[in-house]
Each structure stands twice: as C-alpha cells, then as structure tokens.
C-alpha positions, 0 to 999 in steps of 0.5 A: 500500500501507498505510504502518505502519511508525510502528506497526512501529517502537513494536512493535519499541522494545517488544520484538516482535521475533524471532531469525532462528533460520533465520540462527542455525542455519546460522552454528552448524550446528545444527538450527533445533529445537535453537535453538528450545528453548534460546532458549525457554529462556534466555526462561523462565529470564529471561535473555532479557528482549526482543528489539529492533530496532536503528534508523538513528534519522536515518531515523525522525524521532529523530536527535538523541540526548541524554544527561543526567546529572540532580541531584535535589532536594527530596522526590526527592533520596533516593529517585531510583527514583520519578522514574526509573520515572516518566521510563521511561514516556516514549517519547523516554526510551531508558534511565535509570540511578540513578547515583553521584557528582555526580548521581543520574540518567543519562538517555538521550534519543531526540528529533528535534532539539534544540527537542524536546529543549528543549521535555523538559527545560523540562517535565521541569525543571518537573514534578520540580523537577531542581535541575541537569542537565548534557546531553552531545550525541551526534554520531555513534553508531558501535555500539550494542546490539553492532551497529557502525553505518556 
C-alpha cells in the first residue's frame, strides 16, 4: 500500500482535521445533529479557528523541540510583527509570540535534532540580523494542546 502519511501529517499541522462528533455525542448524550450545528457554529462565529492533530513528534522525524526567546535589532527592533509573520511561514516554526521584557520574540521550534536546529538559527541569525537569542531545550513534553502525553 501507498505510504502518505508525510502528506497526512502537513494536512493535519494545517488544520484538516475533524471532531469525532460520533465520540462527542455519546460522552454528552446528545444527538450527533445537535453537535453538528453548534460546532458549525462556534466555526462561523470564529471561535473555532482549526482543528489539529496532536503528534508523538519522536515518531515523525521532529523530536527535538526548541524554544527561543529572540532580541531584535536594527530596522526590526520596533516593529517585531514583520519578522514574526515572516518566521510563521516556516514549517519547523510551531508558534511565535511578540513578547515583553528582555526580548521581543518567543519562538517555538519543531526540528529533528539539534544540527537542524543549528543549521535555523545560523540562517535565521543571518537573514534578520537577531542581535541575541537565548534557546531553552525541551526534554520531555508531558501535555500539550490539553492532551497529557505518556
């Protein structure tokens, strides 16, 4: 059989992902109808942004998570927007924030080991000029997006 799942796992990181309405409407004991029309209403109103698969990242090549508090200089030190929607684009970055304090950026980064990591930041240093970062590796992830992880 066909191997897709490097096409499923981009699918799913975009959002093309479905609530189990069948599983919803038994733990509320409501009509699977009912569900359909609320949650095609919180989707309408925006409430609901995306749906989204949550991965054993080890099992699909992106084990080694970063997170990196960003100092911004120059030209892109007042308006730290621009870089950040810049940084978005990329599919190892999993979220950006515009931050207080010390720094202006807190990026979460998605790689495979800590020489793909090198390899982004040696870019991403050189292509916006980052005047200090500062990277917290994580080791174990034990929840994340409200699912307790093994």
């Amino acid at each position: 059989m066909k191997n897709i799942a490097p096409k499923l796992i981009a699918l799913f990181k975009q959002g093309f992902c479905t609530p189990q309405i069948a599983k919803i409407a038994k733990k509320l004991k409501e009509p699977s109808t009912t569900l359909h029309y609320n949650i095609k209403q919180l989707e309408k109103s925006g409430a609901i942004k995306s749906y989204k698969a949550v991965f054993d990242y080890k099992k699909i090549g992106e084990g080694h998570c970063t997170y990196i508090l960003i100092n911004l200089s120059g030209e892109n030190y007042g308006n730290p927007e621009v870089v950040a929607k810049e940084l978005a684009k990329d599919p190892k970055v999993e979220s950006i924030d515009v931050c207080t304090g010390d720094y202006e950026l807190l990026i979460k980064l998605r790689t495979k080991d800590i020489d793909e990591y090198y390899e982004w930041i040696k870019s991403k240093v050189k292509k916006y000029g980052f005047s200090k970062s500062y990277s917290i590796t994580s080791l174990k992830q034990l929840k994340t997006e409200f699912v307790e992880l093994n």
